[in-house]
ROMIKOL-264556 format. One line per field, with one value per residue (C-alpha): z, x, y; residue in three letters. Coordinates in nm, 4 decimals. Layout:
BEGIN
c3 [Z, ...]
c1 [X, ...]
c2 [Y, ...]
code [ala, ...]
//
This chain:
BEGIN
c3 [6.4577, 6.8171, 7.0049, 7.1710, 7.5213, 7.7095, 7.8256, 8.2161, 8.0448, 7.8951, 8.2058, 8.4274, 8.1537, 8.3311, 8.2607, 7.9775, 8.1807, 8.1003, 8.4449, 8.2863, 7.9451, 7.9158, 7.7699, 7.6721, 7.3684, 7.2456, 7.2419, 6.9366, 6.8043, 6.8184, 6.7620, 6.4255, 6.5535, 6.5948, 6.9862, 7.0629, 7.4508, 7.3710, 7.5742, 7.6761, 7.4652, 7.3638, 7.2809, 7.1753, 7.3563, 7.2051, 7.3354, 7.2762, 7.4141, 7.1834, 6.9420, 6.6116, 6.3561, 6.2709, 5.9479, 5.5965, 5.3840, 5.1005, 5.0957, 5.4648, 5.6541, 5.9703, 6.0017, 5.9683, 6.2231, 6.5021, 6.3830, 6.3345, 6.7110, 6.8212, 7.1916, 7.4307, 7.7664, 8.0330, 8.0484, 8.3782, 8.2649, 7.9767, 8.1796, 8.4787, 8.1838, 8.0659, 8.4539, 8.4946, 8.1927, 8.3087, 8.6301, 8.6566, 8.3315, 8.2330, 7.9227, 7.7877, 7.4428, 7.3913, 7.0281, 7.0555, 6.7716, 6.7828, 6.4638, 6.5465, 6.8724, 6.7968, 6.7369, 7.0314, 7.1102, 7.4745, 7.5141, 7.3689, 7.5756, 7.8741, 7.8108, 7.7695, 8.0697, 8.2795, 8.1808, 8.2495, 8.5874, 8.6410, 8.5328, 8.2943, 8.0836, 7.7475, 7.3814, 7.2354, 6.8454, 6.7017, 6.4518, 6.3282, 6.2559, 6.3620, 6.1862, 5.9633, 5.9527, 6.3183, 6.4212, 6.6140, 6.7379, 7.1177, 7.0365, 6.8591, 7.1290, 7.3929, 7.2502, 7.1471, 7.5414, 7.6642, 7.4269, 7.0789, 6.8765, 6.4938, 6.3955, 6.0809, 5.8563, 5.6881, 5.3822, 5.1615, 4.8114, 4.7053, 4.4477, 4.6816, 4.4314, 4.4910, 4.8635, 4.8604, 4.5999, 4.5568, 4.9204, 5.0779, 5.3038, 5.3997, 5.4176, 5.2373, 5.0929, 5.3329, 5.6553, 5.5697, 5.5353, 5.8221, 6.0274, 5.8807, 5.9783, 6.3526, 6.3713, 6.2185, 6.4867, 6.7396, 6.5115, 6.5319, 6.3112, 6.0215, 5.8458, 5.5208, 5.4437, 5.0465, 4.8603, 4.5020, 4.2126, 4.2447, 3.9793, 3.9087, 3.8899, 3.5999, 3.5466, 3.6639, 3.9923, 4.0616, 3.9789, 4.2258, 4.4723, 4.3865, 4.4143, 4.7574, 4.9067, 4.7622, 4.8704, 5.2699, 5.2837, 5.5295, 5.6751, 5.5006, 5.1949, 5.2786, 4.9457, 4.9679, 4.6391, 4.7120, 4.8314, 4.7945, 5.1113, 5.0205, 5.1533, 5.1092, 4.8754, 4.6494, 4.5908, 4.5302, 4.2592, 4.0975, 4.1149, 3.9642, 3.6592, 3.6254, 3.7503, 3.9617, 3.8975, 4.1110, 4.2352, 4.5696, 4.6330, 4.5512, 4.8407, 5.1346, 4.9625, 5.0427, 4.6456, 4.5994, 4.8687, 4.9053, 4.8953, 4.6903, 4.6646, 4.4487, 4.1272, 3.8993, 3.9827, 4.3285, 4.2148, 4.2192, 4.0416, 3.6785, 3.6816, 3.4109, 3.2255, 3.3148, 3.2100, 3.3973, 3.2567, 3.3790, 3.7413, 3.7472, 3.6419, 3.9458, 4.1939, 4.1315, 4.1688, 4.5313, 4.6180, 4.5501, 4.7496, 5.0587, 5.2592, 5.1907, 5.4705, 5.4998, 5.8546, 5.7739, 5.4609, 5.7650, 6.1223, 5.9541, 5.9933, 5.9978, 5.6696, 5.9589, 6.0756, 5.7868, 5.6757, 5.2882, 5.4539, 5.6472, 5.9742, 6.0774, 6.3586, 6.4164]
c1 [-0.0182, -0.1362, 0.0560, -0.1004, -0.2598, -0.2096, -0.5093, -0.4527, -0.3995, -0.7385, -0.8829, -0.7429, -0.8092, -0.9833, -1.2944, -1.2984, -1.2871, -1.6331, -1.6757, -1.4147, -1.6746, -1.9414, -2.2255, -2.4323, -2.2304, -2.3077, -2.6695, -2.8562, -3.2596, -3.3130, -3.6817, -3.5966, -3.4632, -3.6587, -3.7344, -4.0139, -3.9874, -4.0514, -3.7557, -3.6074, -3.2971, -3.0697, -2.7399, -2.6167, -2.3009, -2.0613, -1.9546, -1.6758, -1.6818, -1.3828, -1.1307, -0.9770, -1.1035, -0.9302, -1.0866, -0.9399, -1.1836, -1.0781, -1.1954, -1.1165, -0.8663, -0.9620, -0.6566, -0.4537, -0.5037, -0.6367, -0.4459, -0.5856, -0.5418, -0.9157, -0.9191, -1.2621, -1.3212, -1.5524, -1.9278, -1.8664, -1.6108, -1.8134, -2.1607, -1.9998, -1.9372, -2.2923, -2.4319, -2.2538, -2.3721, -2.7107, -2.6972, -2.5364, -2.5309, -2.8810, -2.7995, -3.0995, -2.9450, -2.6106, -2.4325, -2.2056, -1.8968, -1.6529, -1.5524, -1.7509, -1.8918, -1.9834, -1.7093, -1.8295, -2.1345, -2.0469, -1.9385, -2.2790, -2.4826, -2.2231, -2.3351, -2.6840, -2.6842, -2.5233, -2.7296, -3.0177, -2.9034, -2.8571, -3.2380, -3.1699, -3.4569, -3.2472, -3.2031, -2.8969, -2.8265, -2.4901, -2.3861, -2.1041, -2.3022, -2.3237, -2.0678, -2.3485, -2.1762, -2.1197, -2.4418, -2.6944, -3.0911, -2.9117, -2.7282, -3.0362, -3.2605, -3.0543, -2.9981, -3.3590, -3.4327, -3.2393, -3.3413, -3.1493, -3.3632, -3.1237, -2.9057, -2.6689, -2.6264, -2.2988, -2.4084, -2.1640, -2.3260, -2.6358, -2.4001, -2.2408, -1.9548, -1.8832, -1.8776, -1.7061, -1.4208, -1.3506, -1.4250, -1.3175, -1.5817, -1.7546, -2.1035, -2.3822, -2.6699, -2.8464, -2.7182, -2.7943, -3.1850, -3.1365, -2.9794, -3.2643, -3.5180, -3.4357, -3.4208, -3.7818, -3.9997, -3.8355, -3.9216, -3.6180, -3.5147, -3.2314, -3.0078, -2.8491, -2.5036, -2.3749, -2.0893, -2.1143, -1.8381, -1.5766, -1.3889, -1.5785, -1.8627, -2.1197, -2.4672, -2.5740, -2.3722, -2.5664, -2.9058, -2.8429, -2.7751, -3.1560, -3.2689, -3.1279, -3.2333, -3.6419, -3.5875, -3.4743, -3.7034, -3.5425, -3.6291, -3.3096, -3.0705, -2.7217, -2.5188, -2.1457, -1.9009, -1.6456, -1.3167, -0.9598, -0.7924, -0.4369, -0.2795, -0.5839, -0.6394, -0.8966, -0.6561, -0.3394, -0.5654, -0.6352, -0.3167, -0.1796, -0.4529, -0.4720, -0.8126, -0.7865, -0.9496, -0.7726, -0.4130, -0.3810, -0.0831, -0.2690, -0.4935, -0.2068, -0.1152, -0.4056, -0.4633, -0.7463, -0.9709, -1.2378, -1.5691, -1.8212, -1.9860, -1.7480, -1.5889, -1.5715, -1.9687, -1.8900, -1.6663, -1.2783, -1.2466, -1.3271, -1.4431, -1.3185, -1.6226, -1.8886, -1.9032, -1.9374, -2.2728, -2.4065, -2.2226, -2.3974, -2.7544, -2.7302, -2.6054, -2.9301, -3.1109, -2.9440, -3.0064, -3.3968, -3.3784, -3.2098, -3.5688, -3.6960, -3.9719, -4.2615, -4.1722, -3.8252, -3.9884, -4.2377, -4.0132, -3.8192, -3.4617, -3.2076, -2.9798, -2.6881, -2.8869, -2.6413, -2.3106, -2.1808, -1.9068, -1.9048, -2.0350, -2.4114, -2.4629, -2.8215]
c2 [4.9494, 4.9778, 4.6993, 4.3968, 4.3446, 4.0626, 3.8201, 3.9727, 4.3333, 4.2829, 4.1425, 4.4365, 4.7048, 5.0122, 5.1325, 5.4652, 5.7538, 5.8937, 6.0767, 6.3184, 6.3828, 6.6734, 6.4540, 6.7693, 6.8342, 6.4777, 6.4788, 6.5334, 6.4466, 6.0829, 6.0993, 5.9092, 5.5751, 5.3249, 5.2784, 5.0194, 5.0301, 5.4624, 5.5017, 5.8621, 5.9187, 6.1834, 6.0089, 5.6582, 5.6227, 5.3619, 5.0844, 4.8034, 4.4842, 4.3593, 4.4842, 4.3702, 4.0905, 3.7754, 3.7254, 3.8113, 3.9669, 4.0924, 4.4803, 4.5471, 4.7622, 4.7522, 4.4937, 4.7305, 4.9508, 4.7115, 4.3683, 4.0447, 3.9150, 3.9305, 4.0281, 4.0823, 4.2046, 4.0310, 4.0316, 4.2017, 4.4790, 4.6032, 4.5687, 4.8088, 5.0713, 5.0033, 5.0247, 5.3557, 5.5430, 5.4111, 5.4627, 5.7478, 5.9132, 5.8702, 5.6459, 5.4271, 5.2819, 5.1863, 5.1288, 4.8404, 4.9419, 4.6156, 4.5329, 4.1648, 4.1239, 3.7895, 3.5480, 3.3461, 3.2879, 3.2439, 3.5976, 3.7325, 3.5414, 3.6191, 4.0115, 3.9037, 3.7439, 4.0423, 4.3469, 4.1021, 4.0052, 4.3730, 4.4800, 4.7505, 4.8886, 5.0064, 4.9648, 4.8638, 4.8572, 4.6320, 4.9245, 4.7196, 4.4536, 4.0520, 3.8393, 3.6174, 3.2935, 3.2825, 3.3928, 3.1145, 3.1135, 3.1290, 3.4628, 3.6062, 3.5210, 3.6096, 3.9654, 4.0478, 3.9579, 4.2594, 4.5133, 4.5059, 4.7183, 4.7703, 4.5320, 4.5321, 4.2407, 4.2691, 4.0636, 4.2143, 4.0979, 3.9258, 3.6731, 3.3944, 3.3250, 3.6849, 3.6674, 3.3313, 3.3699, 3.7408, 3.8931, 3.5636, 3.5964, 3.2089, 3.3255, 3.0965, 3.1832, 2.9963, 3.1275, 3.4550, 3.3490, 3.1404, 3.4410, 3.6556, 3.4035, 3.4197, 3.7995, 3.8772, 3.7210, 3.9727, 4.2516, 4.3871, 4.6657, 4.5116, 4.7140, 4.5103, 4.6412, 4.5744, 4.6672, 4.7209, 4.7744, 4.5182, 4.4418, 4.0983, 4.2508, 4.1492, 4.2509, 3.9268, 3.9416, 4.2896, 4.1586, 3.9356, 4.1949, 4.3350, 3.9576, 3.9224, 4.2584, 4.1886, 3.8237, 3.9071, 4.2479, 4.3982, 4.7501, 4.9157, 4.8225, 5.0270, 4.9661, 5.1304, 5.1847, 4.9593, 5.1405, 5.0215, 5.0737, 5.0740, 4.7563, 4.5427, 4.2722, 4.4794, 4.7278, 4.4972, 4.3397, 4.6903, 4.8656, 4.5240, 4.4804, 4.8726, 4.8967, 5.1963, 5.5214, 5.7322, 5.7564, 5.6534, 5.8294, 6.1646, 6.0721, 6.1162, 6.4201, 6.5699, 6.5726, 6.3288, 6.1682, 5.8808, 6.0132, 5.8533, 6.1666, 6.3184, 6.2443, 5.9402, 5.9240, 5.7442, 5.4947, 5.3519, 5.0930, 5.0006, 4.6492, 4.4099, 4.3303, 4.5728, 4.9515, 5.2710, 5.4099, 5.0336, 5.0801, 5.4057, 5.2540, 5.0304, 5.2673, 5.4473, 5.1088, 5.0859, 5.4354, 5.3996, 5.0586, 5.2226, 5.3042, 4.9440, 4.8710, 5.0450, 5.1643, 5.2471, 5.4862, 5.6177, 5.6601, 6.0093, 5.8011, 6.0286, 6.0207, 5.9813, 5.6523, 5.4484, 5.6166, 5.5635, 5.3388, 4.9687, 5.1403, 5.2249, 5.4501, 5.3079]
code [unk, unk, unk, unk, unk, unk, unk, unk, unk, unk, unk, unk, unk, unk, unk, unk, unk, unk, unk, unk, unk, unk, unk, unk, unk, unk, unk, unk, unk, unk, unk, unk, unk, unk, unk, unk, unk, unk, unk, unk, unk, unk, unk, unk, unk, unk, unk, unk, unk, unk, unk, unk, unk, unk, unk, unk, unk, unk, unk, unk, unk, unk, unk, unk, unk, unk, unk, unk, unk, unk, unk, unk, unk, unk, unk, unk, unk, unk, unk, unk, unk, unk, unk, unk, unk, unk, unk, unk, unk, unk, unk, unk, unk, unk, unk, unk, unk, unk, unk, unk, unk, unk, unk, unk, unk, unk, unk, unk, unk, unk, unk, unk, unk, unk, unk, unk, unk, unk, unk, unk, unk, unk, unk, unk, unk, unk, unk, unk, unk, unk, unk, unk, unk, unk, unk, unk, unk, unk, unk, unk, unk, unk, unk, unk, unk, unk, unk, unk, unk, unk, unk, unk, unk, unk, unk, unk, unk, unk, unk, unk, unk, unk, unk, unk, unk, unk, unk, unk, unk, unk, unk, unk, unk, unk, unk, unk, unk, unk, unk, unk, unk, unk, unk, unk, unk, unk, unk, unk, unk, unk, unk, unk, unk, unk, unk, unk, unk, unk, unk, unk, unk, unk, unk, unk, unk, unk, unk, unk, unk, unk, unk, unk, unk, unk, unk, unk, unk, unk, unk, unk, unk, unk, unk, unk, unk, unk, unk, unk, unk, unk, unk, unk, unk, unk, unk, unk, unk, unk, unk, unk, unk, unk, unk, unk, unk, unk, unk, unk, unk, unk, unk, unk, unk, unk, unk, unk, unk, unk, unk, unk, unk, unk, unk, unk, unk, unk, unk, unk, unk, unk, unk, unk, unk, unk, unk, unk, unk, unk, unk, unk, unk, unk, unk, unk, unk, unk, unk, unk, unk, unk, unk, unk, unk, unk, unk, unk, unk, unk, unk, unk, unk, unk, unk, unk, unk, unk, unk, unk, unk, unk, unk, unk, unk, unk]
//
């Protein structure tokens, strides 16, 4: 696990060396993200304004490699890296990665307020997406003023018992409308994330998935197979009630691996009360709800734009 920086480490942390990076063999066609201000683009370049996530849900690993102790740099520190790539690096649209950029509201703003003071004509996407339940009007307004153009929604399930009691994630069904509500009027482009085939799931829990995703209409439904990271909660559960379809410890030896692509039709995990052939009837109900807006079925989005995982490289 990488070991912890201190506050002044953080605050002294130099900028990522990109003066020492060839750019050229990171560009790539962009004509299929959506770019309202018709900016000039050939790369997203990523940046992270924090690192690590204090919260505990259920299905995550990202613990485990960055810790729980959430850390963030200064509005000014992560603005000069912005300025430069702009400046001098020709960068119009920026990806912002941390695993939740928004656990205060103050920082986002902070940002907000920086690249504005600095009069910066770019796009920026939050590929990881906002943390819902933390998310106010402020932050929204603030971000849609300087350019954010995609935004992910880590929803995680349409069925709020599921969210609440078996991903231990403390997201209402009304914040996420509420969250929703405040993004549309910018007409900013919203990527839903979902995770499908835990072992609670029911039929009823998944038609609420579909409920959700007509309900919000947002431009693009991105629904993963859940994956059991060893040493997470999820997979604890299934090793322990024999859930699992596939032996973890084949995966480090190179035996097995996590793709949802490949066997078991996509999935790891047979849930208690639901069968496979249903599992499999609903994956195909997420698939054709992936494109969901008119204009996402119409810009040509690249199939890269959301990955079969929790990230979206929008």
């Amino acid at each position: 696990m990488c070991a912890s920086l201190s506050k002044k480490d953080v605050q002294q942390a130099a900028m990522p060396a990109w003066d020492l990076i060839d750019l050229d063999g990171y560009t790539g066609d962009f004509s299929g993200y959506y770019n309202p201000k018709n900016l000039d683009f050939n790369m997203t370049p990523p940046i992270f304004t924090s690192r690590s996530c204090p919260f505990t849900c259920s299905f995550c690993s990202a613990h485990l490699i960055m810790g729980r102790k959430y850390e963030k740099k200064t509005p000014i520190q992560v603005v000069d890296e912005m300025e430069y790539l702009y400046a001098e690096r020709g960068m119009r649209y920026f990806a912002f990665m941390d695993d939740v950029i928004n656990i205060s509201v103050k920082h986002v703003v902070g940002l907000c307020d920086e690249i504005t003071r600095r009069n910066m004509n770019i796009h920026i996407s939050i590929n990881q997406g906002l943390y819902i339940a933390l998310v106010e009007k402020e932050m929204v307004d603030a971000l849609a003023a300087v350019g954010l153009a995609t935004v992910s929604l880590p929803i995680e399930h349409g069925d709020e018992n599921i969210r609440m009691s078996v991903l231990n994630k403390r997201l209402k069904d009304e914040q996420i409308h509420k969250v929703v509500g405040w993004i549309k009027p910018h007409d900013i482009f919203t990527v839903g994330l979902y995770i499908m085939g835990f072992p609670e799931e029911t039929r009823e829990t998944l038609n609420k998935c579909v409920k959700m995703m007509e309900d919000l209409q947002l431009d693009i439904n991105a629904t993963s197979s859940l994956i059991p990271f060893p040493r997470t909660d999820v997979h604890t559960q299934a090793v322990r009630d024999g859930l699992l379809l596939i032996d973890t410890d084949e995966v480090w030896d190179g035996k097995e691996y996590f793709d949802p692509g490949e066997k078991r039709g996509g999935f790891f995990i047979q849930p208690y009360n639901l069968s496979m052939d249903v599992l499999a009837e609903y994956r195909k109900i997420f698939n054709d709800m992936y494109f969901f807006s008119e204009r996402a079925k119409n810009m040509n989005a690249p199939s890269s734009l959301v990955s079969t995982g929790e990230t979206v490289a929008s």
